[in-house]
C-alpha positions in Angstrom: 2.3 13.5 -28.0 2.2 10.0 -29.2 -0.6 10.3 -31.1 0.4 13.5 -32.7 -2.3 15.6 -30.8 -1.2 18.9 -29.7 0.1 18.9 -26.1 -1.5 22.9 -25.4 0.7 25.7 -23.3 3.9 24.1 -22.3 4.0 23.6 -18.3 5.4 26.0 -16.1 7.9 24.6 -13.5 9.1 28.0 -12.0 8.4 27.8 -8.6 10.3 31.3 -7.6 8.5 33.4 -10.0 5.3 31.7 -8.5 6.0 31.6 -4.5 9.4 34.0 -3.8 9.1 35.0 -0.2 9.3 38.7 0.5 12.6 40.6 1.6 12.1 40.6 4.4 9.7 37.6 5.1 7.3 38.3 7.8 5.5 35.2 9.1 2.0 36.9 10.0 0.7 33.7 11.4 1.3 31.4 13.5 2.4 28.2 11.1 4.2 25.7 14.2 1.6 23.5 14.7 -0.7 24.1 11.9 1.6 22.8 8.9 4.7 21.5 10.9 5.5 20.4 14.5 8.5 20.0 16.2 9.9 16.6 15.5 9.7 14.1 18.4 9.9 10.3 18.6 7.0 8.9 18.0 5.9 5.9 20.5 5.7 2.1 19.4 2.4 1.4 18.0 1.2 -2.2 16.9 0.0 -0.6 13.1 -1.9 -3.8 12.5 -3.7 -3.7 15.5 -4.8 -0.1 15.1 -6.1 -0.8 11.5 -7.9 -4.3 12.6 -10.3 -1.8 15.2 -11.1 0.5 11.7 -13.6 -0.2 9.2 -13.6 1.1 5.1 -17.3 2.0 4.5 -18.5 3.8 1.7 -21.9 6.1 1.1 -23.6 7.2 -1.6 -25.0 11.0 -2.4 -27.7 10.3 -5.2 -28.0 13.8 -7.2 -31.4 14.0 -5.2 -29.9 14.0 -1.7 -27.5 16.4 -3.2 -29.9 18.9 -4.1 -32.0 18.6 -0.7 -28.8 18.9 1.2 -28.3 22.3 -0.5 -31.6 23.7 0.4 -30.5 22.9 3.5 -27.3 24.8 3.8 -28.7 27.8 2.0 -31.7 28.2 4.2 -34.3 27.5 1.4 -33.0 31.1 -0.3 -32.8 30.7 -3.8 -30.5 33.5 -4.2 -27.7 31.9 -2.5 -25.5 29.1 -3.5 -24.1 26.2 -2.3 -21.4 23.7 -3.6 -21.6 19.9 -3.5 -18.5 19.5 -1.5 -19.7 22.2 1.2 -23.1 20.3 1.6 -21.9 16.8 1.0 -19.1 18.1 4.1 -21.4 19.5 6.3 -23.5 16.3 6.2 -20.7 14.2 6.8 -19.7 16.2 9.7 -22.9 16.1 11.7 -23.3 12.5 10.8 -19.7 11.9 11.8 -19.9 13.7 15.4 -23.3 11.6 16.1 -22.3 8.3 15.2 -19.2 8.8 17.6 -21.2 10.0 20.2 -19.1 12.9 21.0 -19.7 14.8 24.6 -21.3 18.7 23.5 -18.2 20.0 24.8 -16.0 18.0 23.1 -14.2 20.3 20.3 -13.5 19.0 16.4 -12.2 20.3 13.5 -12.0 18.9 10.1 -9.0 19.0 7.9 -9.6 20.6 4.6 -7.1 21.4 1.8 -7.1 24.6 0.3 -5.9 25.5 -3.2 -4.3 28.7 -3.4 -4.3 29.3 -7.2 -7.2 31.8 -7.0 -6.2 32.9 -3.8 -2.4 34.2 -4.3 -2.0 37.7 -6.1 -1.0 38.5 -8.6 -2.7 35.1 -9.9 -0.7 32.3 -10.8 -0.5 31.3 -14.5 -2.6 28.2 -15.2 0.1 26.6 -16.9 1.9 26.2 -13.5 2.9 22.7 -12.4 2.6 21.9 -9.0 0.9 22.4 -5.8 -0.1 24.9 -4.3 -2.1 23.8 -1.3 -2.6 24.3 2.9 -5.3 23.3 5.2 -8.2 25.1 6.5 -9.4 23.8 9.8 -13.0 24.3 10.7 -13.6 23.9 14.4 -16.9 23.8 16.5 -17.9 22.0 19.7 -19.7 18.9 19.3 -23.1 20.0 20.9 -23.2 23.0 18.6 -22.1 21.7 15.5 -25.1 19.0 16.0 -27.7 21.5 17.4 -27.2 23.9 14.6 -28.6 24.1 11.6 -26.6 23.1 8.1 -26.8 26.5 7.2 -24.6 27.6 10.1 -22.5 24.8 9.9 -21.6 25.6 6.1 -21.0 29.0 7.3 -18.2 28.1 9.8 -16.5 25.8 7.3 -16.7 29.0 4.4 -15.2 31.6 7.4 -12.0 28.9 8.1 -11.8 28.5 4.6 -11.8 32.0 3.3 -9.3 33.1 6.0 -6.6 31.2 4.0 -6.3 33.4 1.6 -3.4 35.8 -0.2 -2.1 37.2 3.1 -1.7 33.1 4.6 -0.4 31.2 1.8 2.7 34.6 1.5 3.3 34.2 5.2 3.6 30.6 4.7 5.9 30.9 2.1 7.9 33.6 4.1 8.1 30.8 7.1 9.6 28.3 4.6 11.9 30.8 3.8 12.8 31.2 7.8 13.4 27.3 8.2 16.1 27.1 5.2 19.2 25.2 6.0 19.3 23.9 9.9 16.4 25.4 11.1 14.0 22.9 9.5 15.3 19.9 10.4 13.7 19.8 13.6 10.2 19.9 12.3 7.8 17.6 10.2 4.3 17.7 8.6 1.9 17.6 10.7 0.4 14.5 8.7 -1.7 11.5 10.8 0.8 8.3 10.3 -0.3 5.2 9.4 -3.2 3.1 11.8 -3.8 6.9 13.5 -7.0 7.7 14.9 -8.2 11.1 14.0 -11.6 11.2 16.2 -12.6 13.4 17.3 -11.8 15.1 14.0 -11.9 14.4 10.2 -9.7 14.5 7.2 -12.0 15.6 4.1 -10.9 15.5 0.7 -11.9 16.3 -2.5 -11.3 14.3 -6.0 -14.1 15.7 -7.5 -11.8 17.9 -9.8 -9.9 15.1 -11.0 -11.3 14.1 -14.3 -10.5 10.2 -14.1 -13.5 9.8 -15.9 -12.0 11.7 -19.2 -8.8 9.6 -19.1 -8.3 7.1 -22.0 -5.2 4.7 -22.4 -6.7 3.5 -26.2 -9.5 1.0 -24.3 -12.2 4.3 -23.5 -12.5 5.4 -20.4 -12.6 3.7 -16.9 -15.6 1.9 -15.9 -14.5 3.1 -11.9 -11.7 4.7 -10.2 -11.5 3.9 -6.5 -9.4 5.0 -3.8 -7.6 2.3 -1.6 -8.2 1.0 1.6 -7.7 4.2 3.5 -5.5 3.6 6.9 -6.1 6.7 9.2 -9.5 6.4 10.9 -11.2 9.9 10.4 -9.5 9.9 6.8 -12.4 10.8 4.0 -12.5 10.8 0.5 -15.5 12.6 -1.7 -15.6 11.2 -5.2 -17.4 11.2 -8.6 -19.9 8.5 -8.6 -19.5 5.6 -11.0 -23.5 4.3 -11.5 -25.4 7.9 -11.4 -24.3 11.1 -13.3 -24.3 13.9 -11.0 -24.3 11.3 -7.7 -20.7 11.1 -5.7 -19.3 8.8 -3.3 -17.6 9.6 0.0 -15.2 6.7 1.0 -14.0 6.7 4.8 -12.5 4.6 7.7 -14.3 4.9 10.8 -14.0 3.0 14.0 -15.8 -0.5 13.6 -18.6 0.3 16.3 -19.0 4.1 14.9 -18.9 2.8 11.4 -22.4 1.1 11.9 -24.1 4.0 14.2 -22.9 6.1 11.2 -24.6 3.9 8.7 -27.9 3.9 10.3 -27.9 7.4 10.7 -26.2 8.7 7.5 -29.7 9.5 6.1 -31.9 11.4 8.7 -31.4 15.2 7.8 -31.8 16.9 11.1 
């Protein structure tokens, strides 16, 4: 607006004609424990001595790598398809349960957010202003998720993914509806806190859509955009790469003794 450009199709802020729960809501899934948890006090913990044991290491995914990780996750079958982010996870994943040294039995999950804009019907208008987000959580056993190939790994990340769909995010809006007045106040996000240790799991996300690259503030565009230190071991953050077009970046915090196992295994692909 400042520079006399046109500012496009006005935003949308109307979050009842986007998300109204249904008269009656009916919570068809189970949503305690998987977005919110009953609130309880939450023991001391020395923060600074949780963050001093975790180490910020980043890795790089040349366009390359990128391209041999999907052969992988397809099988070699040139008539299927596979996304950066699924490959770049599924690498991470595997690389992640080695380096920790995880016992076959032991069960993870990762953490993924889902956006529900192509998911909820009747669509949502792309001029709509907010959120509209849950988590998928993919879950193996450690012994399988490393025995198995990447191809059957990327397939039990798209099954937890695709079961959030239009029937999830409307019961989830129906148990929102449930919790008004009182009845919330006794639960909270289940989000990791400050200096928390995720392992045996992960936290992945994506800021490959966000176009930090395009902005410009009258100097041309960034030279990098970086995420902070990150203070939840597990935590993971998948970026654009600054030095190669068509590379990313995954930034993470890992445990310091896991951090270098992971590093001198990030690049076998078994």
């Amino acid at each position: 607006l400042v520079r006399g450009l046109d500012a496009g199709v006005a935003p949308c802020f109307d979050w009842a004609e986007v998300c109204s729960p249904r008269d009656p809501p009916r919570c068809e899934f189970n949503h305690l424990g998987v977005e919110f948890r009953r609130s309880s006090p939450r023991p001391p913990v020395d923060v600074l001595a949780h963050l001093s044991k975790m180490q910020n290491i980043s890795v790089h995914f040349s366009k390359e790598l990128i391209g041999k990780l999907k052969e992988k996750v397809t099988g070699g079958d040139p008539n299927k398809r596979a996304s950066t982010f699924l490959s770049v996870l599924t690498h991470i994943w595997k690389k992640t349960t080695l380096a920790r040294g995880l016992p076959d039995d032991e069960v993870t999950k990762v953490r993924l957010v889902v956006n529900g804009r192509q998911r909820i019907r009747p669509a949502v208008p792309d001029e709509y202003y907010g959120n509209l987000v849950l988590w998928a959580f993919p879950t193996m056993k450690a012994g399988e998720l490393l025995q198995g190939s990447y191809a059957h790994v990327a397939q039990v990340i798209r099954d937890a993914v695709n079961e959030v769909d239009d029937a999830y995010f409307k019961s989830f809006i129906d148990f929102g509806e449930t919790l008004k007045g009182e009845k919330g106040a006794e639960l909270e996000a289940t989000m990791p806190a400050v200096g928390d240790f995720l392992n045996p799991n992960i936290e992945f996300n994506s800021w490959l859509s966000l176009k930090f690259h395009e902005l410009d503030f009258g100097s041309g565009a960034p030279c990098a955009f970086l995420p902070p230190g990150l203070p939840v071991e597990g935590l993971m953050i998948l970026t654009p790469s600054c030095g190669e077009a068509g590379g990313v970046d995954v930034y993470m915090a890992l445990e310091r003794a896991h951090a270098a196992t992971f590093q001198q295994v990030f690049h076998s692909r078994d």
